[in-house]
C-alpha positions in Angstrom: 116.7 95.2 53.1 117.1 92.1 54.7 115.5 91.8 58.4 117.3 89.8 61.0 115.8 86.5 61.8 114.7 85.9 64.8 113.5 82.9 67.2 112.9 81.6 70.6 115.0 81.7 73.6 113.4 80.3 77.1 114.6 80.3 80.4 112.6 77.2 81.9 111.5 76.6 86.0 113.1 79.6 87.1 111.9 81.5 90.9 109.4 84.3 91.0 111.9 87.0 91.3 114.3 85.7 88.4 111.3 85.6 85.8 110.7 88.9 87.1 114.3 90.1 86.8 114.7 89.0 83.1 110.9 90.4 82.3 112.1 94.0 83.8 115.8 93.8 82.1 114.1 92.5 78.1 111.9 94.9 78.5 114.1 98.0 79.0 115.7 96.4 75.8 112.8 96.5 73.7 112.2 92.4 73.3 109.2 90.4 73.1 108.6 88.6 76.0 106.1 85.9 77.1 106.0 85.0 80.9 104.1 81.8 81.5 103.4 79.4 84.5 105.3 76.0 84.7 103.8 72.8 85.4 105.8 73.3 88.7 103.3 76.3 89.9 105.6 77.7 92.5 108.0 78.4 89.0 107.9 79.9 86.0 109.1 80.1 82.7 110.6 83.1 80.5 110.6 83.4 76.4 111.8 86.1 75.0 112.4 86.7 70.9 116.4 87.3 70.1 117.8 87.8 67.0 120.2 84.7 65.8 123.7 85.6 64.8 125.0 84.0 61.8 129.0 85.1 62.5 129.7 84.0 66.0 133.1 83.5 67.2 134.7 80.2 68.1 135.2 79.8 71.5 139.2 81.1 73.0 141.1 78.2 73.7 142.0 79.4 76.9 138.4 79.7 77.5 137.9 75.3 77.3 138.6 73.2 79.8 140.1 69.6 79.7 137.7 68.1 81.7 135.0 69.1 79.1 136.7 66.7 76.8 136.9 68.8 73.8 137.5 67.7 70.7 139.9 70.9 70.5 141.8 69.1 73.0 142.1 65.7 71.1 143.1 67.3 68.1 144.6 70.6 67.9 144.6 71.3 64.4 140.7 71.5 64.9 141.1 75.5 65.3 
């Protein structure tokens, strides 16, 4: 049996009550979770262990904007 694999996602400089937020809703989840101070010490930063998808979707087309300058835009035949 093959185990998802797993790696490191952080939210960086976020306010007290945000870090506090994502600790209380990763938690109920069941993830790791490693809540540190930033170099900023009114802030904080947020890592929590996720599991990496290999079979993500491409993004809708209705879902891209022009301005972003996608390359979906320059060349349709892309998707």
């Amino acid at each position: 049996m093959r185990y998802p694999r797993k790696s490191w996602f952080r939210h960086e400089a976020i306010s007290t009550r945000q870090a506090n937020r994502l600790v209380k809703q990763y938690t109920e989840k069941g993830y790791h979770i490693e809540k540190t101070l930033n170099t900023d010490k009114k802030l904080w930063d947020v890592s929590v262990k996720l599991e990496e998808s290999r079979n993500n979707q491409p993004t809708p087309r209705c879902m891209i904007n022009k301005v972003w300058n996608s390359p979906l835009y320059k060349n349709p035949t892309v998707v």
